[in-house]
C-alpha positions as CSV (number, residue, x, y, z in Angstrom):
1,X,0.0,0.0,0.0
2,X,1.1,3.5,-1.0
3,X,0.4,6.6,1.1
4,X,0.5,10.4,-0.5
5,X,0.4,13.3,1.5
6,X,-1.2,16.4,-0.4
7,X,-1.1,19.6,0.2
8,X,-4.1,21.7,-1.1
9,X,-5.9,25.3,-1.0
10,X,-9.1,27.3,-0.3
11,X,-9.4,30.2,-2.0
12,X,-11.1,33.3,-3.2
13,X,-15.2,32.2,-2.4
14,X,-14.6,28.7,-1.3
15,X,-12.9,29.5,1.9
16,X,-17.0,29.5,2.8
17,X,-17.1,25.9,1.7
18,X,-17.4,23.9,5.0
19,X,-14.5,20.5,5.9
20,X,-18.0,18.4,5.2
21,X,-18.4,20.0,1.5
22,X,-14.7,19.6,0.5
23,X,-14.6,15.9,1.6
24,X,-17.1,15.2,-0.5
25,X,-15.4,17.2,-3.5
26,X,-12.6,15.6,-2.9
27,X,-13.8,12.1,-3.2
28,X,-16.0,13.1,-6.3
29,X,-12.2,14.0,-7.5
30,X,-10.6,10.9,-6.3
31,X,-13.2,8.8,-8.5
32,X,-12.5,11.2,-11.5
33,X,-9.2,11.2,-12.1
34,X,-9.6,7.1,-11.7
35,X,-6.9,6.8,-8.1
36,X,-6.6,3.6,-7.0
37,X,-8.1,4.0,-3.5
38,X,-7.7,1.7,-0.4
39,X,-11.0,1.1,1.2
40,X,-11.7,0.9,4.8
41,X,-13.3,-2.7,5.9
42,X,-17.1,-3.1,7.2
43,X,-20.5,-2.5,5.5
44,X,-20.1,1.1,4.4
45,X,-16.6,1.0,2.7
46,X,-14.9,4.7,2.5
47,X,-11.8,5.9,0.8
48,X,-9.0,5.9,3.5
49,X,-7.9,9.5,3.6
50,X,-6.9,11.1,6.7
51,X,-7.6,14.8,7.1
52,X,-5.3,17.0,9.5
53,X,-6.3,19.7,11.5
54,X,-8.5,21.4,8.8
55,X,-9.5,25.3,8.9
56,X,-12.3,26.6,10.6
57,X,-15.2,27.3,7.7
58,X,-14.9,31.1,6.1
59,X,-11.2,31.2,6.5
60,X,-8.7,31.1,3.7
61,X,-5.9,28.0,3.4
62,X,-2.7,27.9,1.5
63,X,-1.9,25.0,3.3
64,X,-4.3,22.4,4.4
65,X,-3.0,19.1,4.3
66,X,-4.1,15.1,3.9
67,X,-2.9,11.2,3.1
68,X,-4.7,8.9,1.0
69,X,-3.6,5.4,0.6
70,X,-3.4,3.5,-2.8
71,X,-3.3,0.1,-3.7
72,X,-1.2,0.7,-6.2
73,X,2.0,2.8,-6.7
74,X,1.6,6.1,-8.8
75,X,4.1,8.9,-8.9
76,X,3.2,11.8,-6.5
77,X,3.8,14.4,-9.0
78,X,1.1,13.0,-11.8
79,X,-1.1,12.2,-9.5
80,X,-1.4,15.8,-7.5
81,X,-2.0,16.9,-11.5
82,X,-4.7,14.5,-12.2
83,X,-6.9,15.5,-9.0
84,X,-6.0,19.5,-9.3
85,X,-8.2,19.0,-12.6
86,X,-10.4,17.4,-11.2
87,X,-11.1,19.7,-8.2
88,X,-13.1,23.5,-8.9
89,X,-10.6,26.1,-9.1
90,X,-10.3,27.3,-5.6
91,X,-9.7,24.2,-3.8
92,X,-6.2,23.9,-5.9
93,X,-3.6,20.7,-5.0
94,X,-0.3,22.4,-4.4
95,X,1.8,19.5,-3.9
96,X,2.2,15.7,-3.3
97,X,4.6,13.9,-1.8
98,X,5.0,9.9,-0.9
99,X,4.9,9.3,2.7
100,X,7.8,8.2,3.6
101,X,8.1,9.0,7.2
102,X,5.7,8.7,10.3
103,X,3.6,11.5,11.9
104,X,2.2,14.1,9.6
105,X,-0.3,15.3,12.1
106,X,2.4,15.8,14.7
107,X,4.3,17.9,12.3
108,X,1.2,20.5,12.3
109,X,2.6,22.6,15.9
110,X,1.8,25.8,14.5
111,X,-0.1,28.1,12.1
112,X,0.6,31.5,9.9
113,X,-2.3,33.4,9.9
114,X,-3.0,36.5,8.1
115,X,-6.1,38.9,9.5
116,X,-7.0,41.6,6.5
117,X,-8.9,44.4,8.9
118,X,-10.7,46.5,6.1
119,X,-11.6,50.0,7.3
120,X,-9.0,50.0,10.4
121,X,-5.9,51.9,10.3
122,X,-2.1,50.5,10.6
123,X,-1.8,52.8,13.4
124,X,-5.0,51.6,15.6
125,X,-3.9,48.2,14.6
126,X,-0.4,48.6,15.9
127,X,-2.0,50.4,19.2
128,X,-3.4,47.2,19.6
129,X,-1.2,44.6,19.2
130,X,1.2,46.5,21.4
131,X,-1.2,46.5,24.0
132,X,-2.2,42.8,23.4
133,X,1.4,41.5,23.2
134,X,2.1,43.5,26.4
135,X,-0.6,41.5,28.6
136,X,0.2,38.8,30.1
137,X,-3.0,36.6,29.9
138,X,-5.8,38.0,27.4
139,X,-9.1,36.1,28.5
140,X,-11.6,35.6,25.8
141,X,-15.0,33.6,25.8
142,X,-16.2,31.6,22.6
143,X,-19.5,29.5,22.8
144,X,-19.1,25.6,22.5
145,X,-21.9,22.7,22.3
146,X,-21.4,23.0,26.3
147,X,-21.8,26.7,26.8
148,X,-19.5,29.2,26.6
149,X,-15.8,28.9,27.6
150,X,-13.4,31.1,29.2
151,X,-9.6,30.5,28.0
152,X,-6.4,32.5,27.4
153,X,-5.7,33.8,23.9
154,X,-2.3,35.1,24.4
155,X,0.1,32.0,25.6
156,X,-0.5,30.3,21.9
157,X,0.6,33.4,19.9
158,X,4.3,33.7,19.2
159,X,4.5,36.3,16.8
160,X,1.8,39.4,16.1
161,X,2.4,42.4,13.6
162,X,0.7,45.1,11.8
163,X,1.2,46.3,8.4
164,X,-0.5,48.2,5.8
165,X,-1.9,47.6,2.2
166,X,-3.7,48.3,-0.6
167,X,-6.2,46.4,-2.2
168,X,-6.7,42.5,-2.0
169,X,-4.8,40.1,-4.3
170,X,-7.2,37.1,-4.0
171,X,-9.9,39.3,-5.6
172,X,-13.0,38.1,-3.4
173,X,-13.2,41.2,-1.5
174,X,-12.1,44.4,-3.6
175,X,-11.7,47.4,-1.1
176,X,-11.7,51.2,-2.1
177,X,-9.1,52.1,0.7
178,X,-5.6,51.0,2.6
179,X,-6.5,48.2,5.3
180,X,-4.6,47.1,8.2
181,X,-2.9,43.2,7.6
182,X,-2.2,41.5,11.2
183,X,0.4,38.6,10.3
184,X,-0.6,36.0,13.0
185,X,1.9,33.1,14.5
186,X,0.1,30.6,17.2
187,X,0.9,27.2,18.6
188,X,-1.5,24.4,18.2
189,X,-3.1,24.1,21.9
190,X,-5.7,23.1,23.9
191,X,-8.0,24.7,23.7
192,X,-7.3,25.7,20.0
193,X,-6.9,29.2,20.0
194,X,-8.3,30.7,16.5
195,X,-7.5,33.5,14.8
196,X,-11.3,35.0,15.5
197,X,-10.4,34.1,19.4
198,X,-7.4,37.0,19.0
199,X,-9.5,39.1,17.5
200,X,-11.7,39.2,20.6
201,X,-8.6,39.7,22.6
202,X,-7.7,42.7,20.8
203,X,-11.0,43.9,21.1
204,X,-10.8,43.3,24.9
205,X,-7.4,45.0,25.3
206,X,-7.6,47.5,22.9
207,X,-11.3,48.2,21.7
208,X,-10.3,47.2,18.1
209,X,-13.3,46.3,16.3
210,X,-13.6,46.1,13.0
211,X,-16.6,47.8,10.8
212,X,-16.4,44.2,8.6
213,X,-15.6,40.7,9.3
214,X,-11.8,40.4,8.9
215,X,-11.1,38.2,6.0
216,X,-8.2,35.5,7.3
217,X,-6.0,33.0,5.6
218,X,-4.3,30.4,6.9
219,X,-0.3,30.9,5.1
220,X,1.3,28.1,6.5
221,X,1.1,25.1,9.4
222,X,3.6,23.3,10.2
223,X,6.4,22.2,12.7
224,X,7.1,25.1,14.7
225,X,11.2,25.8,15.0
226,X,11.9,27.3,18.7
227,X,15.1,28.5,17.8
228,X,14.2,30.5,14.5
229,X,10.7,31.2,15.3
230,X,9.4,29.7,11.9
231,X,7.0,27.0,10.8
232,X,8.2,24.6,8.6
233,X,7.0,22.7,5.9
234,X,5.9,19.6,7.3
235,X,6.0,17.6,3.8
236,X,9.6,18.3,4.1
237,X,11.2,15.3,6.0
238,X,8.9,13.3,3.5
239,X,11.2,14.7,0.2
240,X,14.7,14.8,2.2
241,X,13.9,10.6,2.7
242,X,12.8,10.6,-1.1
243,X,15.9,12.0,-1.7
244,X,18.1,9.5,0.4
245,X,16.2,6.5,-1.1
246,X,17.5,7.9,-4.7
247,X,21.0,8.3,-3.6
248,X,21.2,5.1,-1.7
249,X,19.5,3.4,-5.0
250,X,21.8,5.1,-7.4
251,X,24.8,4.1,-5.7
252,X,23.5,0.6,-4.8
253,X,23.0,0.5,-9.1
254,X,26.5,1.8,-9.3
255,X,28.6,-0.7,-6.8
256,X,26.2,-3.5,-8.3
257,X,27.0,-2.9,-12.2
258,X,29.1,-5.0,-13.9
259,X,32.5,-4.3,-14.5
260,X,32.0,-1.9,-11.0
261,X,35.6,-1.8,-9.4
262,X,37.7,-3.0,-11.9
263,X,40.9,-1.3,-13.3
């Protein structure tokens, strides 16, 4: 059995298309571009893909992440092709790579999150994430199927800043004026704490509050690196064992050949 981790988007309109609706794209692509799936056992066989740690509905993704397993071998790179056609534009497959290491969903410590604030200044959105990144504990409330909990927002986040810019590049939300762009790092906890979660914090600290819903992508998710502060790219280990295997082969090939050693 072959396993292939994908990497894949949501974009422009579909970032309102719930985990639910993309599974079910996703296997309507899987059937299309004619993968040789693994099934689970039982009376209501299902393709075996794992999902990890999906965005919350309305939020953006350039880097959401799965495995499906095959029962046959196919190469990583013609097979991302063959479901990226198959798939609306929007919900785009980045990149593929065979899974050749354990863990993927322990790989996924930490997210980049971008916040685009229309109709709030870079100054009044610097005022507050000074004020948030001063405090140390920012309380927030969100309602769960068991009431509404109280939990710390500021602990996760590792890295808050305010920029300006002009303009949105995805298209989905044109704006007439400059708008303030939080870039958001936070750990994976428990509770999860979401980007909407530090919005209420800054709202709490700071009395931010934006005229319009903040429109937020997710950049990146991946391990996070204590010593430089960055996430990395948790499909990397995957292609650096690739690469070994191909080495190791090629040299294997080489010692093996005949005529190998001789004068």
């Amino acid at each position: 059995m072959q396993r292939i981790r994908l990497r894949y988007t949501k974009r422009g309109r579909l970032r309102f298309t719930s985990h639910r609706d993309f599974q079910r794209a996703f296997e309507r692509a899987l059937r299309r571009a004619e993968v040789p799936m693994a099934y689970s056992a039982g009376f209501t066989p299902h393709p075996k893909v794992s999902y990890a740690n999906a965005a919350p509905t309305g939020t953006g993704s350039e880097a959401e992440y799965l495995e499906i397993a095959l029962t046959a071998t196919r190469d990583p790179e013609t097979l991302r092709a063959l479901l990226d056609e198959s798939l609306p534009a929007g919900l785009d497959i980045t990149d593929a790579v065979e899974a050749r290491t354990s863990g993927l969903a322990d790989r996924l410590t930490a997210s980049v999150w971008e916040l685009r604030l229309e109709g709030v200044t870079v100054d009044e959105a610097e005022k507050a994430v000074e004020a948030f990144l001063a405090a140390e504990t920012v309380e927030v409330q969100r309602k769960t199927k068991n009431g509404v909990r109280t939990f710390d927002a500021r602990s996760a986040v590792t890295e808050l800043t305010a920029t300006g810019t002009q303009g949105d590049p995805q298209g989905d939300r044109p704006l007439d004026s400059a708008c303030a762009i939080l870039r958001l790092v936070v750990r994976h906890v428990t509770p999860a704490v979401r980007p909407d979660d530090v919005l209420s914090g800054l709202r709490a600290v700071a009395d931010l509050a934006p005229p319009v819903p903040a429109a937020v992508t997710r950049l990146a998710q991946g391990l996070f690196d204590e010593e430089s502060g960055t996430v990395t790219d948790p499909l990397a280990p995957d292609r650096e064992a690739a690469t070994a295997a191909s080495t190791t082969a090629a040299e294997t090939a080489s010692a093996t050949a005949p005529g190998a050693g001789t004068a």
